[in-house]
C-alpha positions as CSV (number, residue, x, y, z in Angstrom):
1,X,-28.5,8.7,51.6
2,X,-27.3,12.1,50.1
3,X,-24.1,12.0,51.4
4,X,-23.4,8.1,50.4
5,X,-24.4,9.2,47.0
6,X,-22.0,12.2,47.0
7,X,-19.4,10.4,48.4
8,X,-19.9,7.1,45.9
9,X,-20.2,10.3,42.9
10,X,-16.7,11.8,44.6
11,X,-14.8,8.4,44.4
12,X,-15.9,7.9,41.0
13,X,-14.9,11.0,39.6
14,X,-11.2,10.5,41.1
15,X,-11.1,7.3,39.5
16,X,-12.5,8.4,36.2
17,X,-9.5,11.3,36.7
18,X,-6.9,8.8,37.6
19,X,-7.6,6.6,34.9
20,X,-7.3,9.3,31.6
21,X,-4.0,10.6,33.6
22,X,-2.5,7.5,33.4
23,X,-4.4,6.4,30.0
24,X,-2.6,10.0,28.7
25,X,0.5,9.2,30.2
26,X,0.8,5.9,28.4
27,X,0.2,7.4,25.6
28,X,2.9,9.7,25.6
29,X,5.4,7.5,26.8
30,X,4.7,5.2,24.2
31,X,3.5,7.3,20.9
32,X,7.3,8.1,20.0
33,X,8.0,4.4,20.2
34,X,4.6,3.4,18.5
35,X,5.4,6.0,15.5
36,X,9.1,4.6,15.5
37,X,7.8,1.1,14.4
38,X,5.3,1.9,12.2
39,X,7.8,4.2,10.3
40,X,10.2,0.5,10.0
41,X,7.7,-1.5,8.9
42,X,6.4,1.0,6.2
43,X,10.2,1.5,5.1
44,X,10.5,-2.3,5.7
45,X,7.6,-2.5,3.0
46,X,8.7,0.2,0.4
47,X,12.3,-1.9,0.1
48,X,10.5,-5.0,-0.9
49,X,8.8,-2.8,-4.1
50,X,11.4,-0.9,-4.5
51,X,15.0,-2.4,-3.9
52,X,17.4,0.1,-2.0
53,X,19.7,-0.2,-4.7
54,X,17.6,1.8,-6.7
55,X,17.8,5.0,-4.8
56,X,19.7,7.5,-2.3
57,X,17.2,9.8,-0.8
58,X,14.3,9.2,2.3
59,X,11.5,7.6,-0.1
60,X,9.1,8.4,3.3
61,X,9.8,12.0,3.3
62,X,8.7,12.3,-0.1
63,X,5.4,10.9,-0.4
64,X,3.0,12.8,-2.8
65,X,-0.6,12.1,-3.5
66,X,-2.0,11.0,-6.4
67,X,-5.8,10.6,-7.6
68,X,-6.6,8.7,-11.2
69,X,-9.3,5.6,-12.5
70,X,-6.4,4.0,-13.6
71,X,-6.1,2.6,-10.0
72,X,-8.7,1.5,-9.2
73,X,-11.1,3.8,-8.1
74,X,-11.2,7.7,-7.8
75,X,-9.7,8.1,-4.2
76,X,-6.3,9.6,-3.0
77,X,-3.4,7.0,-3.5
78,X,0.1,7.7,-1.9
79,X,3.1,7.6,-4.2
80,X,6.5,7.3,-2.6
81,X,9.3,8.9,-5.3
82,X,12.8,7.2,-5.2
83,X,15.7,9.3,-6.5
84,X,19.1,8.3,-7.2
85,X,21.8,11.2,-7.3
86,X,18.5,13.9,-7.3
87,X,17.1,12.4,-10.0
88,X,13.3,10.8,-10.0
89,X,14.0,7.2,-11.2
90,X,11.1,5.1,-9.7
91,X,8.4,5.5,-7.1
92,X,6.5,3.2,-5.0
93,X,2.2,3.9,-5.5
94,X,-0.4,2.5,-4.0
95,X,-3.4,1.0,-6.2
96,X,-6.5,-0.7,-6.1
97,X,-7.7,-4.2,-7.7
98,X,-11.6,-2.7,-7.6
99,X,-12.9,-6.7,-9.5
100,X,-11.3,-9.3,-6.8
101,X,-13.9,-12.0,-5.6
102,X,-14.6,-10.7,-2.3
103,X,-14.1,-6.9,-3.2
104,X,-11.4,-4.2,-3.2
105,X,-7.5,-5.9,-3.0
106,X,-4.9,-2.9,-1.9
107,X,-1.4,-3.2,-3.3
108,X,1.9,-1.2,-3.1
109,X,3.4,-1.4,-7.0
110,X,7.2,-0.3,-7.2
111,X,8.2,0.2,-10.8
112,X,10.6,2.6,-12.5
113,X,9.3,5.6,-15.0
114,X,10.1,3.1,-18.2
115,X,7.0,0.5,-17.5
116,X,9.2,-2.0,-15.4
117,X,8.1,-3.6,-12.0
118,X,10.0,-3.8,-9.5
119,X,8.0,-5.3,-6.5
120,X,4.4,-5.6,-5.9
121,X,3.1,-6.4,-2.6
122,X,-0.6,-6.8,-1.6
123,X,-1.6,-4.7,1.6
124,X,-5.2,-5.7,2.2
125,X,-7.7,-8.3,0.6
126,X,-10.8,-10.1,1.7
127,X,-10.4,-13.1,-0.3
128,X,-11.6,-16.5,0.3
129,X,-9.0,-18.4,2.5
130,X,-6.9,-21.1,1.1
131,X,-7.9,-20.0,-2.5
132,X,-7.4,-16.2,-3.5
133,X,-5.4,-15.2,-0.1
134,X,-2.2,-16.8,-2.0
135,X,-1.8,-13.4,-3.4
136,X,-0.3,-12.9,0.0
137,X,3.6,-13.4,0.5
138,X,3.4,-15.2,3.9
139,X,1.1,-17.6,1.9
140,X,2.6,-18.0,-1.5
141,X,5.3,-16.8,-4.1
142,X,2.9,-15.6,-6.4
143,X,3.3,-12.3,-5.9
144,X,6.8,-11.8,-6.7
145,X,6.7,-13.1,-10.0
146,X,5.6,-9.4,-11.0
147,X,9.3,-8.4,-10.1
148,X,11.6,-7.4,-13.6
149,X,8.6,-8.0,-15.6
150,X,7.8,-4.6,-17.9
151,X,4.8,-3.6,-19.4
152,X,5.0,-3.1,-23.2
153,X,2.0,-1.0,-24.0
154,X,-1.5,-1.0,-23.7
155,X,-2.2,-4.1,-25.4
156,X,0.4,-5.9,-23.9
157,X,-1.1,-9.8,-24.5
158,X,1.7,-11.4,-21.6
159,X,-0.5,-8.9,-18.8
160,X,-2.9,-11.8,-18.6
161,X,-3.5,-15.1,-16.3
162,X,-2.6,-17.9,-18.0
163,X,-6.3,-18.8,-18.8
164,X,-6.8,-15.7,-20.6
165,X,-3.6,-16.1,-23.0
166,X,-0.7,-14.4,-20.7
167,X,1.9,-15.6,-18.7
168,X,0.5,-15.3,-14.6
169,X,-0.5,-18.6,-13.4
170,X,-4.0,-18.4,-12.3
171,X,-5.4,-20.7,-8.4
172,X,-6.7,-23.8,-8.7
173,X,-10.4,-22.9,-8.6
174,X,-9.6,-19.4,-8.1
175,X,-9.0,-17.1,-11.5
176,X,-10.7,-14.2,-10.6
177,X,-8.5,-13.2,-7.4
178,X,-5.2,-13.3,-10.0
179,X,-6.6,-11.5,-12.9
180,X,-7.6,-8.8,-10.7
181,X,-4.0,-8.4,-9.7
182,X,-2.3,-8.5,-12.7
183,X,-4.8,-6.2,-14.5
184,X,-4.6,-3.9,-11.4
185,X,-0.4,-4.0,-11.5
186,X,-0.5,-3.5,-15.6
187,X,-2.3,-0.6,-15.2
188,X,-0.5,0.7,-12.4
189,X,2.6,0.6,-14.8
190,X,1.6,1.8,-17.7
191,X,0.4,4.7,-15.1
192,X,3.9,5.1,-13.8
193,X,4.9,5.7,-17.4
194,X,3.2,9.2,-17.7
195,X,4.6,10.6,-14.1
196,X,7.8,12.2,-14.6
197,X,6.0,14.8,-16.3
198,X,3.5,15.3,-13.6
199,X,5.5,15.0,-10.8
200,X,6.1,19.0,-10.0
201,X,2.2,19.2,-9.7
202,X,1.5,17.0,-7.5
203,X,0.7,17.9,-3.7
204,X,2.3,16.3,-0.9
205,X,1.1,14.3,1.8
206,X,-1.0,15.6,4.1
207,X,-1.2,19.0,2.3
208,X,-5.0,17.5,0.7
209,X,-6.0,14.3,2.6
């Protein structure tokens, strides 16, 4: 009985061995390529905010962290600086639409240091399918409409759904979704407005998180 048992334990343990070799060896071979594509699709993402015509440098290597209510919440949000000729023109940030129907809506706002948009993209949502999901590009237009529009103060009156007096068009039977968004991208702007000054104190990726 002993010696089943040992050698059942014996043949167990080899397998248990062989199995994290290979499961580390897989992951080797494949982490370079894995890292690859997720670098793409994140630079895939940053052109669709912020247009490539915009800016000359690696807007990847020069990801900063900022932390401020004014989006969303109080947490670490990533801002990705574009530069054309050495000069800070724009930046890519990501922000937070804390008051959608079903919660928190993530977004990546492109916009240059005057107010302007340039591209807003929504990264993550939980809202209700086939009513506030048409925030989503794959699903609806909607989304771009925020492109070239600029933010002209505070009390801007056109940084509204349509239902509350501005220009967005709200969902049929879904208002709430949209007026997160637009509130969530106004602010974002008006946010980008007050950077260049800030800019040199900011620390860098990975330095704080």
């Amino acid at each position: 009985m002993l010696n089943s048992m040992r050698k059942h334990g014996i043949t167990l343990a080899v397998f248990a061995a062989v199995t994290t070799g290979l499961t580390a060896l897989v992951y080797t071979l494949t982490k370079t390529t894995i890292a690859h594509q997720a670098a793409l699709q994140q630079k895939a993402l940053l052109d669709q905010v912020v247009p490539p015509e915009y800016y000359d440098n690696d807007m990847q290597s020069e990801c900063l962290v900022v932390s401020d209510p004014a989006l969303g919440n109080g947490a670490p949000h990533r801002l990705y600086l574009a530069r054309k000729n050495g000069q800070p023109v724009a930046a890519a940030l990501e922000t937070t639409a804390p008051d959608g129907y079903s919660g928190a809506i993530k977004l990546l706002v492109g916009a240059d240091f005057g107010g302007t948009v340039l591209g807003t993209r929504v990264v993550e949502h939980h809202e209700t399918p086939g009513l506030g999901d048409k925030i989503e590009l794959r699903l609806s237009d909607w989304i771009t409409f925020f492109s070239g529009k600029k933010v002209e103060g505070a009390n801007d009156g056109r940084w509204a759904v349509k239902k509350d007096g501005g220009i967005f068009d709200q969902f049929t039977g879904a208002t709430i979704t949209p007026r997160a968004v637009v509130n969530a991208v106004r602010r974002t702007a008006l946010y980008m407005e007050t950077l260049p000054s800030k800019l040199d104190t900011l620390p860098v990726c990975g330095a704080s998180e």
